[in-house]
Backbone as CSV, one residue per row, in Angstrom:
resi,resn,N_x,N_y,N_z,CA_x,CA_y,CA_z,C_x,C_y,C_z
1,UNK,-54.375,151.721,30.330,-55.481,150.988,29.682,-54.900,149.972,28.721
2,UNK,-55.335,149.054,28.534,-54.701,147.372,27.721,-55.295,147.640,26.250
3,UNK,-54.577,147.310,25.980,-54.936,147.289,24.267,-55.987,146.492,23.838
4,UNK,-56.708,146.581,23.125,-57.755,145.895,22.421,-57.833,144.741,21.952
5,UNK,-56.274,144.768,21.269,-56.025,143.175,20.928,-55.565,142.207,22.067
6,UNK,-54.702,142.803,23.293,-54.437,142.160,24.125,-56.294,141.021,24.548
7,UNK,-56.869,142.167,25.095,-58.193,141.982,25.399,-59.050,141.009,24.903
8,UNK,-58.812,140.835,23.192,-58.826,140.071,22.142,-58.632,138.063,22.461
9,UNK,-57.022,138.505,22.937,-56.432,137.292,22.941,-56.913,136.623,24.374
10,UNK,-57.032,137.154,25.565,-57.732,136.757,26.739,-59.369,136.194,26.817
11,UNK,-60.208,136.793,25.764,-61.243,136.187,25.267,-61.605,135.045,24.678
12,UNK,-60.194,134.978,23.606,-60.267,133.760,23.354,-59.813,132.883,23.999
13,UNK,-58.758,132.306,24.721,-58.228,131.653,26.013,-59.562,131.125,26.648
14,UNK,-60.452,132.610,27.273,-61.621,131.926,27.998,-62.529,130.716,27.171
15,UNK,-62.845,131.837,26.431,-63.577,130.350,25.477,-63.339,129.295,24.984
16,UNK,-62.283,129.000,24.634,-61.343,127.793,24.477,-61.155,126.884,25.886
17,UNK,-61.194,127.621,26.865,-61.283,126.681,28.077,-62.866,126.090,28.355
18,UNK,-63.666,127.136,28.297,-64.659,126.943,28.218,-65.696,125.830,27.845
19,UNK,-64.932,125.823,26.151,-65.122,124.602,25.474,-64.689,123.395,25.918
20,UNK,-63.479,123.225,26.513,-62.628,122.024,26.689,-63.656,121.170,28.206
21,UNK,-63.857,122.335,28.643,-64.306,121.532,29.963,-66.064,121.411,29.599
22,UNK,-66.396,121.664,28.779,-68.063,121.175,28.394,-67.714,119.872,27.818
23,UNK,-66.687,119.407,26.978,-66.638,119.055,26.304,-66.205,117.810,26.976
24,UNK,-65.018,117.926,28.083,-64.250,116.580,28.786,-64.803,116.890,30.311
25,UNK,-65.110,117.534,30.584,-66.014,117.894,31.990,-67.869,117.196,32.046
26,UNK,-67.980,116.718,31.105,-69.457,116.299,31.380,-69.753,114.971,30.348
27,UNK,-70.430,113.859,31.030,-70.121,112.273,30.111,-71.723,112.785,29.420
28,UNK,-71.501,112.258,28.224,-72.634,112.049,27.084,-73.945,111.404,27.737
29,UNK,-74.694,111.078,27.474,-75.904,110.811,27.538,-75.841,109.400,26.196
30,UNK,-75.961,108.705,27.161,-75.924,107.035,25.636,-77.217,106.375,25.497
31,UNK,-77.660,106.299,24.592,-79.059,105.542,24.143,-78.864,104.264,24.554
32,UNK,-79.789,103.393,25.289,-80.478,101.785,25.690,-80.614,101.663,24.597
33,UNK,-79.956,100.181,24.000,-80.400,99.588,23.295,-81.459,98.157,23.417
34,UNK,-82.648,98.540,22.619,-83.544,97.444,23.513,-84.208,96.550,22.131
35,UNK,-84.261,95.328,22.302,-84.915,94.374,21.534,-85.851,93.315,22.166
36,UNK,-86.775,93.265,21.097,-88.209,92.269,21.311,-88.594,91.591,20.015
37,UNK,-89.396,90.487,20.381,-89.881,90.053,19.351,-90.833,90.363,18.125
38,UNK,-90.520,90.690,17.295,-91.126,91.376,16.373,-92.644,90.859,16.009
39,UNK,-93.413,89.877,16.846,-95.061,89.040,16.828,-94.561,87.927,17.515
40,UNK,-95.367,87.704,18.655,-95.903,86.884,19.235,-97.181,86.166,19.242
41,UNK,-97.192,84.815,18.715,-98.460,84.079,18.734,-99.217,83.449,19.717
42,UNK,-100.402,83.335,20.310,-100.266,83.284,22.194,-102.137,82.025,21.642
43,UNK,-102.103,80.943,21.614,-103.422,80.074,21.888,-104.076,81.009,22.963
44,UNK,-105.553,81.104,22.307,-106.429,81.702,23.589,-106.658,81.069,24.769
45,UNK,-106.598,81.488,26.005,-106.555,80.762,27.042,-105.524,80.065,28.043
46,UNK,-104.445,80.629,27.096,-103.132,79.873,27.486,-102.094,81.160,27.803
47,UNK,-100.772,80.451,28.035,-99.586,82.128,28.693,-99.049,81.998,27.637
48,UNK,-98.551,83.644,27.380,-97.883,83.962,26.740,-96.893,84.584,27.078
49,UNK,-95.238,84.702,26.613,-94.145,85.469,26.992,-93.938,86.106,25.922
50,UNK,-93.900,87.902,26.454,-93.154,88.683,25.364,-91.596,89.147,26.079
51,UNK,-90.972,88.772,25.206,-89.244,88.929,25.720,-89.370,90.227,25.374
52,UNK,-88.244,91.247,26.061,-88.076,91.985,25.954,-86.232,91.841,26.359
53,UNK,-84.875,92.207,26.158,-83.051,92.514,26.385,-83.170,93.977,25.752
54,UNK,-81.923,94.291,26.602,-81.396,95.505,26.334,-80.058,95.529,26.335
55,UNK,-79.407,96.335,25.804,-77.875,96.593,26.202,-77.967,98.191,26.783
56,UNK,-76.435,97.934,27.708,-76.591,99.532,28.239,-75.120,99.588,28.491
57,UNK,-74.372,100.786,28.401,-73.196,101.088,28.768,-72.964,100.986,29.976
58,UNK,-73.943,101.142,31.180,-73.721,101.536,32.482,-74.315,100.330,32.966
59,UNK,-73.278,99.937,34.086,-73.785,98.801,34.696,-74.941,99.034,35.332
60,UNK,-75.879,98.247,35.429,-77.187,98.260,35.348,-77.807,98.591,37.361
61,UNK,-78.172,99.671,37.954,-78.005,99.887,39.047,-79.646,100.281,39.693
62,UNK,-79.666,100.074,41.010,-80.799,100.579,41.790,-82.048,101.507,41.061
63,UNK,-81.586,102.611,40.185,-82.211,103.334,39.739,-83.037,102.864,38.324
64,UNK,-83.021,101.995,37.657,-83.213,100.893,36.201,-84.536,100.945,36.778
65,UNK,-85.151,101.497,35.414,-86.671,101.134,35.043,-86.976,100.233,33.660
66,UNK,-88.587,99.747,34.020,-88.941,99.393,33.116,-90.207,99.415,32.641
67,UNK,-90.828,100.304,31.466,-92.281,100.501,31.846,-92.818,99.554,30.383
68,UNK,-93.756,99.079,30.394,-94.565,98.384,29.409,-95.856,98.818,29.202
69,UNK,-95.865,99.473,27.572,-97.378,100.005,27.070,-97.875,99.013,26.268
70,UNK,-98.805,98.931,26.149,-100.037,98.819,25.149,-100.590,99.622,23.800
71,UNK,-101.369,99.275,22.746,-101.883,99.552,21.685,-102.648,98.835,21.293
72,UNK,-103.861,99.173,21.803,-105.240,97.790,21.396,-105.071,98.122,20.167
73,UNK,-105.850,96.948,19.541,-105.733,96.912,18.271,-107.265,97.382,18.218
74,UNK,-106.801,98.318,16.787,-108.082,99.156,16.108,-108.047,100.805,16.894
75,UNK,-107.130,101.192,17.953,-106.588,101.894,18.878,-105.450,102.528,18.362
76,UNK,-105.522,104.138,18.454,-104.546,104.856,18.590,-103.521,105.254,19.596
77,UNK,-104.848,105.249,21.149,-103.680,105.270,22.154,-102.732,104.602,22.681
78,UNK,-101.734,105.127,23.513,-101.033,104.156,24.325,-101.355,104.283,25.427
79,UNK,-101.174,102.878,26.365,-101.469,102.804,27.839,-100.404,101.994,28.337
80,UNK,-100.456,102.643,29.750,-99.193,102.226,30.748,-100.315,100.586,31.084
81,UNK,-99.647,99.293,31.001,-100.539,97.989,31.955,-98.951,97.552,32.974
82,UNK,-97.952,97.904,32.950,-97.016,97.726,34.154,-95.721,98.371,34.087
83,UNK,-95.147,98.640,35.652,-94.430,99.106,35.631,-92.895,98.695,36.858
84,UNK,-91.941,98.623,35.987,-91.039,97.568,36.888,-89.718,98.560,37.684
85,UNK,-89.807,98.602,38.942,-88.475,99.355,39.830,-88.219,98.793,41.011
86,UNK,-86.627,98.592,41.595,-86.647,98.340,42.500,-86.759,96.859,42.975
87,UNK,-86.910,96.065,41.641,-87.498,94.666,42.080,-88.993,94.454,42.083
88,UNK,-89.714,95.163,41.887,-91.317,95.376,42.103,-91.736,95.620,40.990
89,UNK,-93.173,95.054,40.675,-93.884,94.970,39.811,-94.982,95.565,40.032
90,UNK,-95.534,97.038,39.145,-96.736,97.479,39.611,-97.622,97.145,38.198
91,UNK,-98.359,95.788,37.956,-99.332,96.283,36.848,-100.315,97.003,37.237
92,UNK,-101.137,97.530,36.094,-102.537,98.613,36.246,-103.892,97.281,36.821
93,UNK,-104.605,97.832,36.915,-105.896,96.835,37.424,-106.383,95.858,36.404
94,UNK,-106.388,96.170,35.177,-106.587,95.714,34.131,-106.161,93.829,33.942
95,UNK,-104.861,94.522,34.190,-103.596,93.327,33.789,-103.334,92.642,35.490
96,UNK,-103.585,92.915,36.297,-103.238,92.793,37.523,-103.289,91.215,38.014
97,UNK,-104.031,90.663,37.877,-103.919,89.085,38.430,-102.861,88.053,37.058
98,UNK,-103.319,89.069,35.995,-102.435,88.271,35.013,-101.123,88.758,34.236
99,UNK,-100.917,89.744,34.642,-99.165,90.034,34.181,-98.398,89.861,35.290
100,UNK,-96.748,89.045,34.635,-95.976,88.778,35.650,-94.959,89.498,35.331
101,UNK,-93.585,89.850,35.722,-92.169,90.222,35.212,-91.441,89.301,35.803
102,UNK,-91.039,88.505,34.536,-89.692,87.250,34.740,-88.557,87.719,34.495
103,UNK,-88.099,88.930,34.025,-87.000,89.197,33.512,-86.117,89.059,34.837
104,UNK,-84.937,89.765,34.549,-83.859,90.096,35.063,-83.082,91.425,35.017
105,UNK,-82.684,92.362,35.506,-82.767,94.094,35.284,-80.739,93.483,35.123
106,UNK,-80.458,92.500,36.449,-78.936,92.193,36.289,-78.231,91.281,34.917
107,UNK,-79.460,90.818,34.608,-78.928,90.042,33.202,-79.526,90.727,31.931
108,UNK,-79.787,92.093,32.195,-80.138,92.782,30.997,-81.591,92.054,30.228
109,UNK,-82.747,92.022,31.229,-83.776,91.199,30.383,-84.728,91.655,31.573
110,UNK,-85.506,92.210,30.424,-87.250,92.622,31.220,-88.552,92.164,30.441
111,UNK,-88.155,90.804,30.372,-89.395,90.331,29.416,-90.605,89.991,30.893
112,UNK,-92.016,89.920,30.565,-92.766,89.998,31.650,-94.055,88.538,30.524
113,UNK,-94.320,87.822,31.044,-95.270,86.516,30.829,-96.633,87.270,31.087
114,UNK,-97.500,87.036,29.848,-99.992,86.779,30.231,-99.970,86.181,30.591
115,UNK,-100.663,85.728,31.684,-101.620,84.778,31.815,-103.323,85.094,31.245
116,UNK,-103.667,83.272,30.647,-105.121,83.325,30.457,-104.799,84.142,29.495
117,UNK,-104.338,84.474,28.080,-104.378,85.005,26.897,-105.946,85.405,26.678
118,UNK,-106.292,86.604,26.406,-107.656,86.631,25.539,-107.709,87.516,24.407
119,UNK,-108.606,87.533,23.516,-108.800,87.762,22.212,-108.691,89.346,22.341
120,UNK,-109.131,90.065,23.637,-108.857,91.526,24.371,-106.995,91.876,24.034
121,UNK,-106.495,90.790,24.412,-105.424,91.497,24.380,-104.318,91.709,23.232
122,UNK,-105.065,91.532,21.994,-104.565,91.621,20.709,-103.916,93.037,20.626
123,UNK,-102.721,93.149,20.218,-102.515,94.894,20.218,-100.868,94.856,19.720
124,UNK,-100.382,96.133,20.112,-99.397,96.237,20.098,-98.230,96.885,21.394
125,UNK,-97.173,95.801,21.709,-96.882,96.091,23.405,-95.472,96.963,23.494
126,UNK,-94.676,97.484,23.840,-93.871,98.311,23.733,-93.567,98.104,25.139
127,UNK,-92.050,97.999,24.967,-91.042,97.837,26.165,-90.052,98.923,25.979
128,UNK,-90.038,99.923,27.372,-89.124,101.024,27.335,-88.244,101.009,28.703
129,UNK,-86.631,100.901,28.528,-85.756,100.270,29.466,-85.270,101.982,29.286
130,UNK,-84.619,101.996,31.120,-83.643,103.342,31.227,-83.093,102.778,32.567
131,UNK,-81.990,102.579,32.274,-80.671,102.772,33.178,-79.660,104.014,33.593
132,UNK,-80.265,104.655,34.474,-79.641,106.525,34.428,-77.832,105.960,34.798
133,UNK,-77.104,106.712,34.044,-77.253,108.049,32.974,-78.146,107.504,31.242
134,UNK,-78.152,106.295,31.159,-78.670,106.081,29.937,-80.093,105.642,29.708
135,UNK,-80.836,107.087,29.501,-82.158,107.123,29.586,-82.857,107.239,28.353
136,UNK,-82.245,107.324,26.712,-82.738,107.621,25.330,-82.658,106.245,25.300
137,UNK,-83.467,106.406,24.485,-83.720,104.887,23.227,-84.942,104.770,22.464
138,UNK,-84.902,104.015,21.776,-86.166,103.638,21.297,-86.557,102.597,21.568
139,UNK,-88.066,102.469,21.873,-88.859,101.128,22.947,-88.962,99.786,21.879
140,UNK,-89.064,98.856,22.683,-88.867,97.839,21.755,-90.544,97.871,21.456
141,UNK,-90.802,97.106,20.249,-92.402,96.634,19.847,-92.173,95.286,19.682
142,UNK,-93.511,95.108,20.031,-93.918,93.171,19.938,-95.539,93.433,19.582
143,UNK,-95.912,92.639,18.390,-97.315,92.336,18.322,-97.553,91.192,18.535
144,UNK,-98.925,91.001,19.452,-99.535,90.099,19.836,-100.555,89.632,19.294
145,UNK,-100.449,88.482,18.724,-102.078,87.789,18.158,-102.049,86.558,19.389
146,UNK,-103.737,86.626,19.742,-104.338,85.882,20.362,-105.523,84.936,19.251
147,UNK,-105.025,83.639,19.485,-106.077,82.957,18.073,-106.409,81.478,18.909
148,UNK,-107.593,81.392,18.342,-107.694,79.893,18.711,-106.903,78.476,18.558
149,UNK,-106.972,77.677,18.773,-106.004,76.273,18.483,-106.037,75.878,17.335
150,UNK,-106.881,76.101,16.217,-106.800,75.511,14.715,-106.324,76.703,14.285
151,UNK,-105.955,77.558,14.621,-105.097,79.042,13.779,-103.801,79.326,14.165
152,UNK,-103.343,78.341,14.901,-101.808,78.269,15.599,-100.863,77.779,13.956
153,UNK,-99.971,78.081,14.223,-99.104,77.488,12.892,-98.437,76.406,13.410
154,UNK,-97.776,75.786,12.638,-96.781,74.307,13.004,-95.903,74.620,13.758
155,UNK,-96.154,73.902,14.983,-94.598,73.887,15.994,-93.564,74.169,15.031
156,UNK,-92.994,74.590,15.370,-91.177,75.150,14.732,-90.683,73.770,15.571
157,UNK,-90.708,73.469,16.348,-90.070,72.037,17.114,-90.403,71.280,16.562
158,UNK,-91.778,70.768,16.383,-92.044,69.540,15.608,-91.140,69.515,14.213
159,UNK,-91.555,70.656,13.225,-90.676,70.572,12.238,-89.715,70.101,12.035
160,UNK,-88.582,70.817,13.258,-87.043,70.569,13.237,-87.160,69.492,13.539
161,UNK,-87.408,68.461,14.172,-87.611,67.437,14.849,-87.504,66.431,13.549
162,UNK,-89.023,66.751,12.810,-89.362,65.867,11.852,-88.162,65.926,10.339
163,UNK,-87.729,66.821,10.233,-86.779,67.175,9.626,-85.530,66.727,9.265
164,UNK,-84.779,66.622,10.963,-83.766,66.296,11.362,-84.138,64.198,11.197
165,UNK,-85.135,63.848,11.790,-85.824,62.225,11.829,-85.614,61.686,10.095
166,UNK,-86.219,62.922,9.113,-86.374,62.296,7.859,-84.515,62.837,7.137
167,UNK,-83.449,63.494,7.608,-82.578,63.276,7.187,-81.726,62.186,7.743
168,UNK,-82.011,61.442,8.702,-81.351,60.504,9.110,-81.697,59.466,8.442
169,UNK,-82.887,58.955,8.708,-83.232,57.742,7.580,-83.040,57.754,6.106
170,UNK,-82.889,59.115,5.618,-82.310,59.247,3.997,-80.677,58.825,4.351
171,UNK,-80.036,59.152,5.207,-78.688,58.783,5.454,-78.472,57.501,5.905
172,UNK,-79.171,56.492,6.455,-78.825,55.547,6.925,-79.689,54.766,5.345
173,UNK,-80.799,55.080,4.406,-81.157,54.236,3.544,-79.951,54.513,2.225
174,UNK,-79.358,55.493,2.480,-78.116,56.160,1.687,-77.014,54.745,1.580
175,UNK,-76.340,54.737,3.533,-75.519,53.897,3.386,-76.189,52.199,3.475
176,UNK,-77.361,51.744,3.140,-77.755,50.643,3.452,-77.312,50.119,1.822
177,UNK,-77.811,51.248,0.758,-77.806,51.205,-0.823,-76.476,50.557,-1.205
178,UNK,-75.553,51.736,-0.676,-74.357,51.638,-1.104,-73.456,50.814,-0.270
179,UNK,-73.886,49.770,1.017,-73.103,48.553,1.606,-73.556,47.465,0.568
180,UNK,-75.019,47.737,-0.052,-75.617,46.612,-1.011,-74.821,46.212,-2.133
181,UNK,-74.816,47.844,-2.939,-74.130,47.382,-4.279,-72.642,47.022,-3.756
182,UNK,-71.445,47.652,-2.832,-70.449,47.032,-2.736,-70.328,46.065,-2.464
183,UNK,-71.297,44.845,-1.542,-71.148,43.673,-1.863,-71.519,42.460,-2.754
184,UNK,-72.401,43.202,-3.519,-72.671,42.585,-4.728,-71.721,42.657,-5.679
185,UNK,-70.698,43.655,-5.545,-69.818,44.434,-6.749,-68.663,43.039,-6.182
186,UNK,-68.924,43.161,-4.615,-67.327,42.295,-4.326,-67.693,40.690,-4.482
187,UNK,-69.364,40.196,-4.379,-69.052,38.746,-4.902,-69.331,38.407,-6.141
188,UNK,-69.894,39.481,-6.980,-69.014,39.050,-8.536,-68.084,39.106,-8.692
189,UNK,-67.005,40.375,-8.017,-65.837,39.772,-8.350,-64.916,38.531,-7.881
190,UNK,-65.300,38.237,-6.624,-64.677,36.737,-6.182,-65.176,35.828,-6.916
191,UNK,-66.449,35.798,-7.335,-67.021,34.488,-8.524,-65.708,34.609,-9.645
192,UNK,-66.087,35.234,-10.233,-64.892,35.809,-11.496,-63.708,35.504,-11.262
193,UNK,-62.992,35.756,-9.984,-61.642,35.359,-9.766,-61.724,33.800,-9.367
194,UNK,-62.459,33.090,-8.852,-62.778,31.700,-8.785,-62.923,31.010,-10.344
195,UNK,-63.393,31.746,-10.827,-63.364,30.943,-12.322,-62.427,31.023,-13.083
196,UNK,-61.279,32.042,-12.606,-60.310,32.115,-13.382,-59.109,31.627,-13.157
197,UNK,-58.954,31.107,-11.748,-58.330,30.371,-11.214,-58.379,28.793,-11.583
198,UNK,-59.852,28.461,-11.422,-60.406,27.105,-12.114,-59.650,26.701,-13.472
199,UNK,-59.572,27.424,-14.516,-59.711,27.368,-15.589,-57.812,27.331,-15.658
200,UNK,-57.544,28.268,-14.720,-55.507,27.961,-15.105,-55.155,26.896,-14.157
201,UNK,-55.617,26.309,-13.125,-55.677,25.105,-12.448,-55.841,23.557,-13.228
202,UNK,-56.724,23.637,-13.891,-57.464,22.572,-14.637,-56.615,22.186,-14.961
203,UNK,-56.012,20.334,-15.549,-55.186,19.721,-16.186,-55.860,19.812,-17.796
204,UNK,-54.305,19.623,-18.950,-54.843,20.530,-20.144,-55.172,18.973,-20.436
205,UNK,-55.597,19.017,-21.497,-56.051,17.579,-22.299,-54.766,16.956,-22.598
206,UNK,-54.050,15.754,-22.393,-52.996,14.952,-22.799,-53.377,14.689,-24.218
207,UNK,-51.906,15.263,-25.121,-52.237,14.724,-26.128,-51.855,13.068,-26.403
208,UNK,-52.547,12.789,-27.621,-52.722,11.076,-27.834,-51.447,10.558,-28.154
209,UNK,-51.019,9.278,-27.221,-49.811,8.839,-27.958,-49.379,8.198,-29.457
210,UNK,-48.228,8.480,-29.741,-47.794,8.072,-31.266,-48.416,6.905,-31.470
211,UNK,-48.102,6.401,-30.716,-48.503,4.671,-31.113,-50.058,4.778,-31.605
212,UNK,-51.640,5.560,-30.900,-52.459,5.438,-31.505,-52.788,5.987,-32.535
213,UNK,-52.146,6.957,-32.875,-51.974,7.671,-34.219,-51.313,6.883,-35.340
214,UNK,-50.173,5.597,-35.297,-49.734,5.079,-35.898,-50.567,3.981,-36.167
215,UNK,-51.596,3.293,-34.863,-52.402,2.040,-35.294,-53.447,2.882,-36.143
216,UNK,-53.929,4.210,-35.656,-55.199,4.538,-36.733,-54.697,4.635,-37.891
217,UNK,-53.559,4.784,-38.206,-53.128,4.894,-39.780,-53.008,3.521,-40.416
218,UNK,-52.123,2.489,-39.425,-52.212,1.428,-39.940,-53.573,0.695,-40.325
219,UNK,-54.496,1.163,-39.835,-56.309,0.567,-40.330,-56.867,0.956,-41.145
220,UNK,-56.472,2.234,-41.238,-57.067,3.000,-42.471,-56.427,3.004,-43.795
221,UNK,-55.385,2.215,-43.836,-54.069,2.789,-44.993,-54.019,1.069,-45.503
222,UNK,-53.563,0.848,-46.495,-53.108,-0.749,-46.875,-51.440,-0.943,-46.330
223,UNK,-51.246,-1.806,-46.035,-49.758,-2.137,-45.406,-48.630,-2.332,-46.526
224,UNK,-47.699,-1.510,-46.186,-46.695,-1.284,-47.911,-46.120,-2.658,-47.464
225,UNK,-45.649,-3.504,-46.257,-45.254,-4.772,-46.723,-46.075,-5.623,-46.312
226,UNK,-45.355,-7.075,-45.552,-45.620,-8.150,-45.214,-45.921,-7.748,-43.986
227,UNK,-46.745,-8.221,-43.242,-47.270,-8.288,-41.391,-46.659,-9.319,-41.347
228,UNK,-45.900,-9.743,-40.045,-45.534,-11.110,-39.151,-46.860,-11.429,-37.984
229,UNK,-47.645,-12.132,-38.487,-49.104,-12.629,-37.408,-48.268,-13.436,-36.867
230,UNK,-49.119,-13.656,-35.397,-48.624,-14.566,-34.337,-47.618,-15.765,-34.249
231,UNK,-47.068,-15.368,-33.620,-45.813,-17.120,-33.570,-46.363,-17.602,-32.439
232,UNK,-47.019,-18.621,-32.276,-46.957,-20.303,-31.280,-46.071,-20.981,-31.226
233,UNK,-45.440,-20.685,-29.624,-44.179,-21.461,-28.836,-44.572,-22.622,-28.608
234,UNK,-44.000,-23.611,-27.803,-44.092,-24.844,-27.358,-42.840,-25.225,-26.637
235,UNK,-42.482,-25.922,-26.062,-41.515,-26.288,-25.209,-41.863,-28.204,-25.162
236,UNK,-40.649,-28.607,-25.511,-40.370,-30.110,-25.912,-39.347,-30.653,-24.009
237,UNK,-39.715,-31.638,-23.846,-39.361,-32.274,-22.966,-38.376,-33.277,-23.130
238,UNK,-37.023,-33.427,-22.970,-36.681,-33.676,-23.544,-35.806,-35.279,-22.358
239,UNK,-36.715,-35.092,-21.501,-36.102,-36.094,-20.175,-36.154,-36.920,-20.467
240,UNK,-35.991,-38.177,-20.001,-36.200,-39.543,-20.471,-36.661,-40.222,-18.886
241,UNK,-37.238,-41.411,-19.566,-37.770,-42.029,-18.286,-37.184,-42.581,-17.183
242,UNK,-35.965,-43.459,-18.090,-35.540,-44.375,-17.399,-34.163,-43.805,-16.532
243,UNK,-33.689,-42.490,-16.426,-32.816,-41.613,-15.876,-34.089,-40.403,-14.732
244,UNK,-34.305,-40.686,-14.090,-35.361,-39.749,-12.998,-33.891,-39.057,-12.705
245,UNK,-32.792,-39.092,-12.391,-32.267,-38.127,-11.780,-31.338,-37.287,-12.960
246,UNK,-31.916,-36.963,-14.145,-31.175,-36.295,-14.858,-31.770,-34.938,-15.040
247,UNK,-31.140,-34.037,-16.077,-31.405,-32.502,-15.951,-32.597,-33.060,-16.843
248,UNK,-33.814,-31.950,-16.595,-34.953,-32.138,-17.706,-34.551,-30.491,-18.360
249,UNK,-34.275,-30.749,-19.765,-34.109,-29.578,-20.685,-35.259,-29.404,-21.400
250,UNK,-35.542,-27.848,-21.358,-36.340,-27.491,-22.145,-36.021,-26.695,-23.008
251,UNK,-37.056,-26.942,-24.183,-36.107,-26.231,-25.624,-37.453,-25.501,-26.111
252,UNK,-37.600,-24.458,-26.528,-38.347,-23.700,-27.468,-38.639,-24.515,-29.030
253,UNK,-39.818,-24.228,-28.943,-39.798,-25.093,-30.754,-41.012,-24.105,-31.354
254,UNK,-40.718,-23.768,-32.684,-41.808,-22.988,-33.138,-43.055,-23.907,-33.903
255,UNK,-44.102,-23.807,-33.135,-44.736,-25.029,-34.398,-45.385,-24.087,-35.383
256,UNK,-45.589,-23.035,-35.569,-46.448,-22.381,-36.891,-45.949,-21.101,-36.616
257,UNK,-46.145,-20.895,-37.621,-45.719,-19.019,-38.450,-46.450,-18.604,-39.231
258,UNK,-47.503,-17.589,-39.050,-48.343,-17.418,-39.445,-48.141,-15.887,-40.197
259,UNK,-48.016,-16.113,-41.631,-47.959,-14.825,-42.250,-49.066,-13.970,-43.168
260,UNK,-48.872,-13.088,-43.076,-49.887,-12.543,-44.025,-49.381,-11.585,-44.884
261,UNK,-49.930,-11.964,-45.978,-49.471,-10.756,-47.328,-50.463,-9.361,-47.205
């Protein structure tokens, strides 16, 4: 008979194997991760798209569902209005001429388009994705308001649009400002350098010669001597008649001397 403790130690062995192969013998179970738009605004009368993506560990195969509930508003229950497998779309009667599924199960997207929006279908919509082995998650939610055309809010496009339009013209009246003042800045300064050029160009004033500085003194002042006024030359002929072929000399003669004290 085996000892007790032997017996002991073989017990544990089992269970320890036991463990190992629960543990590396069987793959987890991984939660879908699924996202939607947190409100959708839909004009009455018109289509509306509620997106619905998911992520999933397992490439996405034959077996991928996708079911979409409801929550009227003022409503506690939930209701199945479609259901997506296989490529096929089953909505309920309800939804039937007007729900579509645009998604894609291979690009991870089961969003499904209303048609003809009505004020009925105000609620709350829930998208629940399972790709076996990964069948947990939590369903995405989207609320839906259905409103008339004066209760729509401002295009988000127009905005950006108008937005993007009024920062350009602040940027182009930006650089129109500042091409202005730099060329105003640059033809005062060429005026300025033109005048300063002018001005070291210019011939300086000649000063006055001695001589008129000496006659203005002499007019204004009494004369410390004698002035010599004009001498009148004359020239004497000194040929004679009766010799035509002789030298005719001319002689200087002073006839007056005109002095002044």
């Amino acid at each position: 008979m085996e000892p007790k403790w032997l017996n002991a130690i073989w017990n544990g062995i089992l269970v320890s194997g036991l463990t190992l192969c629960a543990v590396f013998g069987t793959r987890p179970t991984l939660a879908v991760d699924i996202k939607t738009a947190a409100e959708v605004i839909v004009e009455n009368g018109t289509t509306g798209v509620l997106t619905c993506t998911f992520k999933s560990n397992e490439v996405v195969s034959s077996g991928a569902t996708v079911h979409w509930h409801i929550r009227q508003l003022g409503s506690d229950q939930t209701s199945t209005i479609t259901f997506f497998s296989n490529g096929i779309n089953y909505p309920v009667a309800a939804f039937k001429d007007r729900l579509q599924f645009i998604g894609d199960l291979n690009k991870k997207d089961a969003s499904i388009q209303l048609l003809n929006a009505k004020f009925s279908d105000n609620g709350t919509y829930f998208c629940d994705v399972k790709n076996p082995p990964d069948v947990a998650g939590t369903p995405g939610r989207t609320e839906l308001r259905v409103v008339p055309r004066e209760s729509l809010p401002p295009d988000s496009t127009a905005v950006i649009v108008g937005a993007v339009c009024g920062a350009v013209i602040g940027i182009v009246l930006i650089a129109v400002v500042t091409y202005l003042i730099i060329r105003r800045h640059q033809s005062r300064h060429d005026y300025e350098g033109c005048t300063s050029v002018e001005s070291t160009t210019s011939p300086t004033p000649r000063p006055r010669k001695k001589v008129e500085s000496s006659l203005a003194g002499s007019v204004g002042g009494r004369p410390s001597g004698p002035v010599q006024g004009p001498v009148i030359y004359a020239q004497l002929d000194h040929s004679s008649i009766n010799s035509p072929n002789s030298f005719h000399k001319l002689e200087p003669v002073v006839y007056a001397d005109i002095r002044k004290n």
